[in-house]
VEXROTI-989019 format. One record per residue: x, y, z of N, C-alpha, C, CB in turn; residue in one letter. Coordinates in Angstrom, 2 decimals. Glycine has a CB too. Layout:
BEGIN
<lumza <X Y Z> <X Y Z> <X Y Z> <X Y Z> A>
...
END
This chain:
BEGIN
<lumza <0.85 -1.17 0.00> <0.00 0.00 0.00> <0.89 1.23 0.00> <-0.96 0.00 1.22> X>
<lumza <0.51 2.22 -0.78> <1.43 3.67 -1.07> <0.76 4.76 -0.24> <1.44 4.23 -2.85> X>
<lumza <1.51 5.36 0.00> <1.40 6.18 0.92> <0.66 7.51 0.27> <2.75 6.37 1.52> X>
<lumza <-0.10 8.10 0.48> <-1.44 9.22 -0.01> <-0.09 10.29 -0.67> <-2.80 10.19 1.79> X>
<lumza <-0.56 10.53 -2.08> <-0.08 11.51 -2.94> <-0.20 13.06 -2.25> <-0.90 11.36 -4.31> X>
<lumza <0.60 14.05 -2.48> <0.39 15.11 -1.70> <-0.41 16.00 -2.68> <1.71 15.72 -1.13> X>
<lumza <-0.56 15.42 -3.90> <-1.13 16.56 -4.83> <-2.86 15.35 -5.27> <0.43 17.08 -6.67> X>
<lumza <-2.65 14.51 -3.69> <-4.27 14.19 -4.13> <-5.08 15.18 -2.43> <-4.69 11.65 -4.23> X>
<lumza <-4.42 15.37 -1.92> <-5.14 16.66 -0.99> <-3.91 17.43 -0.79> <-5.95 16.23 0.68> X>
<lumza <-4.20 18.71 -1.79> <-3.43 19.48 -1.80> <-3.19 20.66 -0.24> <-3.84 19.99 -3.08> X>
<lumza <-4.04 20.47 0.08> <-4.62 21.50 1.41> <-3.99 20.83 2.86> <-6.67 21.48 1.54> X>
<lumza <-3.87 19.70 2.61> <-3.36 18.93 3.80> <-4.84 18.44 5.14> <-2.00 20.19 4.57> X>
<lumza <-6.15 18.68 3.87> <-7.26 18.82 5.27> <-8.03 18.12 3.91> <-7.93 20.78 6.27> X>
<lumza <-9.26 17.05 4.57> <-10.08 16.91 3.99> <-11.29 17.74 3.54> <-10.22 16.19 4.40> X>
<lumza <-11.71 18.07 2.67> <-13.04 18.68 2.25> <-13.94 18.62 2.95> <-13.55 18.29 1.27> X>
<lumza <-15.09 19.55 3.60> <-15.75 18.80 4.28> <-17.17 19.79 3.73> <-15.21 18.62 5.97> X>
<lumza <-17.87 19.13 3.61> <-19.35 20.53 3.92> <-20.51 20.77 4.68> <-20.15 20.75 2.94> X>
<lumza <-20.35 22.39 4.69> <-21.24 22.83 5.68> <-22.83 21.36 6.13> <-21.86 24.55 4.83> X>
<lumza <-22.65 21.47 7.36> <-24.17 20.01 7.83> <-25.28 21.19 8.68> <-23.38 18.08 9.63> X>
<lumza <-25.03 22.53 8.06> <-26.64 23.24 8.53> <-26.65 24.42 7.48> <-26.80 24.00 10.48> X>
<lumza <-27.40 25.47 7.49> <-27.83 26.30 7.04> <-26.74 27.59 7.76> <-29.35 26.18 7.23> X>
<lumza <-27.00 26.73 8.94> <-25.72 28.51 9.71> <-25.04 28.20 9.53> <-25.33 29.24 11.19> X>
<lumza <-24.36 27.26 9.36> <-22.64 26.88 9.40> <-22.41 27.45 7.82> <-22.12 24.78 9.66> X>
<lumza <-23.04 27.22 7.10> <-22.97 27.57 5.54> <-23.00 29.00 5.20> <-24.13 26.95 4.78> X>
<lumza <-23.62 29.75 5.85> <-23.70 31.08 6.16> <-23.13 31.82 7.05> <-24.60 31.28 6.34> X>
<lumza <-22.08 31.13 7.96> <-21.12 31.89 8.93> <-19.75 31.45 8.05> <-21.18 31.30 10.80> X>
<lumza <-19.68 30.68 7.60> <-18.32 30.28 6.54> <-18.54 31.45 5.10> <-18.50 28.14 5.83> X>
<lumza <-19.63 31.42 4.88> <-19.66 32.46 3.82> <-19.11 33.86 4.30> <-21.13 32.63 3.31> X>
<lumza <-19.62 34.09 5.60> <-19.11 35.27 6.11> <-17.81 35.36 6.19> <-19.57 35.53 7.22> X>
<lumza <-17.47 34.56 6.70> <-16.00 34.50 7.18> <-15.07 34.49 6.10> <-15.69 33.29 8.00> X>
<lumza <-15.64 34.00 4.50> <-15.00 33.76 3.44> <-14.90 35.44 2.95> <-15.79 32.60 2.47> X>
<lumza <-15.79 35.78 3.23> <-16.37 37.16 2.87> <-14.63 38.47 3.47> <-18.40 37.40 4.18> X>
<lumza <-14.79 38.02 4.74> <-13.86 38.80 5.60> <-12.42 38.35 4.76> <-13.95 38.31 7.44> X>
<lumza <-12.18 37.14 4.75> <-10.84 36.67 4.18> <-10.49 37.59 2.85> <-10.94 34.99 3.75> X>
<lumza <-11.58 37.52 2.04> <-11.25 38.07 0.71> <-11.01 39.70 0.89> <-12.50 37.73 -0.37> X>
<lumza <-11.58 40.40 1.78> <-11.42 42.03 2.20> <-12.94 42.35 1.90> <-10.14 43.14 1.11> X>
<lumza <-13.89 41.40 1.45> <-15.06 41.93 0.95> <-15.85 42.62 2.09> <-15.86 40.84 0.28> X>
<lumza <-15.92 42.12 3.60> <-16.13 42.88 4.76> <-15.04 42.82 5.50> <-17.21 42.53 5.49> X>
<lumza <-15.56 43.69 6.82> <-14.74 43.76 7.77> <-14.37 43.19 8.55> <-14.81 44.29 8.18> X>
<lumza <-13.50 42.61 8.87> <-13.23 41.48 10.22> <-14.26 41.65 11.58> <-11.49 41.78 10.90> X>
<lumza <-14.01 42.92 11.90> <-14.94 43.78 12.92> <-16.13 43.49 13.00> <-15.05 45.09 12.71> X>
<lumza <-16.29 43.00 11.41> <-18.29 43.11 11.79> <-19.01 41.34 12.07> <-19.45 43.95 9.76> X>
<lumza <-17.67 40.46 12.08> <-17.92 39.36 12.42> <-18.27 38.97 13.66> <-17.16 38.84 12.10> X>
<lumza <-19.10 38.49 13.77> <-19.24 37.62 15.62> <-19.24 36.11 15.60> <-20.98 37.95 16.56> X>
<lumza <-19.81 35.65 16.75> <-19.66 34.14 16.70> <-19.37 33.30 15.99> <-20.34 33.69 16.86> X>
<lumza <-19.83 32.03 15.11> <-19.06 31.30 14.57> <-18.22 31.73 13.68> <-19.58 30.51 14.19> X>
<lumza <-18.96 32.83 12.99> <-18.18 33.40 11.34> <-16.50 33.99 12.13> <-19.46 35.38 10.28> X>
<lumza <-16.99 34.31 13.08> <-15.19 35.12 13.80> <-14.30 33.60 14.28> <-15.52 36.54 15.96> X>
<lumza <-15.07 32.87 15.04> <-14.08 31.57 14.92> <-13.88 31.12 13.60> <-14.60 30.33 15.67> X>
<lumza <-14.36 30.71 12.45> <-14.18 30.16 11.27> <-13.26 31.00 10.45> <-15.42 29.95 10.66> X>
<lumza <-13.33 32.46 10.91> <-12.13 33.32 10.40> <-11.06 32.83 10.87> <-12.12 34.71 10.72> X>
<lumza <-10.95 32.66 12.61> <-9.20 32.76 12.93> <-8.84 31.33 12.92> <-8.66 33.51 14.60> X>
<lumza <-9.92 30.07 12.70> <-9.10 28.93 12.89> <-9.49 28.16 11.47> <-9.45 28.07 14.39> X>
<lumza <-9.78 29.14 10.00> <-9.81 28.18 8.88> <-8.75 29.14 7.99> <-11.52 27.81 8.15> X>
<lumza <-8.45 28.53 6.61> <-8.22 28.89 5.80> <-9.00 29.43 4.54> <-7.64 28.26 5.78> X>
<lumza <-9.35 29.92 3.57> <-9.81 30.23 2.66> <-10.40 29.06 1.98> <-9.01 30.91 2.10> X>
<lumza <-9.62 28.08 1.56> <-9.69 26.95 0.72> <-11.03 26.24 1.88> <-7.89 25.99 0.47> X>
<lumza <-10.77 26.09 2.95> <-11.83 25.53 4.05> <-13.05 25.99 3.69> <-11.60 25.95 5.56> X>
<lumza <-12.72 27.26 4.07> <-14.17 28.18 3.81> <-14.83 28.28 2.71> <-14.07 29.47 3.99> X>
<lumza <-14.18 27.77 1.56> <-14.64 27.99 0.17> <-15.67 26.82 0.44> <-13.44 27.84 -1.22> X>
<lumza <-14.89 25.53 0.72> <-15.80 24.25 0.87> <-16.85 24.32 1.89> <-14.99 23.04 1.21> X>
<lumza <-16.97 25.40 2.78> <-17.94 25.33 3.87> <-19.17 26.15 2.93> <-17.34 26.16 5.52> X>
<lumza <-18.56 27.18 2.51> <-19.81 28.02 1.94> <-20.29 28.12 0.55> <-19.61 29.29 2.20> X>
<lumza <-19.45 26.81 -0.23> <-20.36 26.11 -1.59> <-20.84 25.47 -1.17> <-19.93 25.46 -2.73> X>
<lumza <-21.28 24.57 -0.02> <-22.53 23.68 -0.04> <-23.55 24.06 -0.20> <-22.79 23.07 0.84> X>
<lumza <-24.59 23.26 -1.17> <-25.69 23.75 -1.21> <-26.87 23.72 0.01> <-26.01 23.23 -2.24> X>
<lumza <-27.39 24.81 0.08> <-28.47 25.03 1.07> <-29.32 24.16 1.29> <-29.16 25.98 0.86> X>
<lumza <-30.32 23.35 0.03> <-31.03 22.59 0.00> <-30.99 21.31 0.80> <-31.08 22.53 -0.99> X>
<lumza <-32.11 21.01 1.54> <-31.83 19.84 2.26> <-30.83 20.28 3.78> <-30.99 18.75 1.10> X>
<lumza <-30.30 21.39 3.61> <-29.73 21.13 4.88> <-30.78 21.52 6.00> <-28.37 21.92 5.04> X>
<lumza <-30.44 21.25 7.33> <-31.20 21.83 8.61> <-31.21 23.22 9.06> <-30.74 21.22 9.69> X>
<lumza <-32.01 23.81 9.72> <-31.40 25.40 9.43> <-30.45 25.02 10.82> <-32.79 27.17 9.52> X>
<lumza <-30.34 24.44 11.88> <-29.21 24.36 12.65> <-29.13 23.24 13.00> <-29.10 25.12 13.63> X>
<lumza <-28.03 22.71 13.59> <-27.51 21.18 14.60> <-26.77 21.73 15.47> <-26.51 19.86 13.89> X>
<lumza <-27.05 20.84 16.44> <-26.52 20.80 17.80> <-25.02 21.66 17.19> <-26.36 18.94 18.60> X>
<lumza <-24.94 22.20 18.64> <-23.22 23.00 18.18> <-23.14 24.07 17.75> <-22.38 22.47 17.11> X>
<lumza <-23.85 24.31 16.90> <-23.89 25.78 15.72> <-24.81 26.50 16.35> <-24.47 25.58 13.93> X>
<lumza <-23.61 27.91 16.56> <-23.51 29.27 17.23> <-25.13 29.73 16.74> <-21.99 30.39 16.57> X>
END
């Protein structure tokens, strides 16, 4: 067995996507802040954690999931 290619997860993190409606919408935010599109400042709860402990590439995958079908919250989510 070979050992996982580095250019088959380039990110070093698995993909994962948003499992509610807020999480999908506080990652958007937070994607939002990353790019300069808002202000860091105007972030609160999850979207301000998902700022200081993701990357861009994370957040991209948190806030393309589609809405449909998800829950508007689960346990956990701010």
């Amino acid at each position: 067995m070979s050992a996982p290619s580095a250019t088959a997860n380039p990110g070093g993190y698995t993909p994962m996507p948003a499992k509610s409606k807020a999480q999908q919408k506080a990652a958007g935010a937070a994607l939002a802040a990353k790019r300069g599109e808002i202000k860091v400042s105007e972030l609160q709860g999850a979207s301000k954690e998902m700022y200081d402990s993701m990357n861009a590439d994370e957040l991209e995958d948190f806030a393309s999931t589609k809405r449909e079908n998800l829950p508007d919250k689960v346990d956990g989510d701010d």
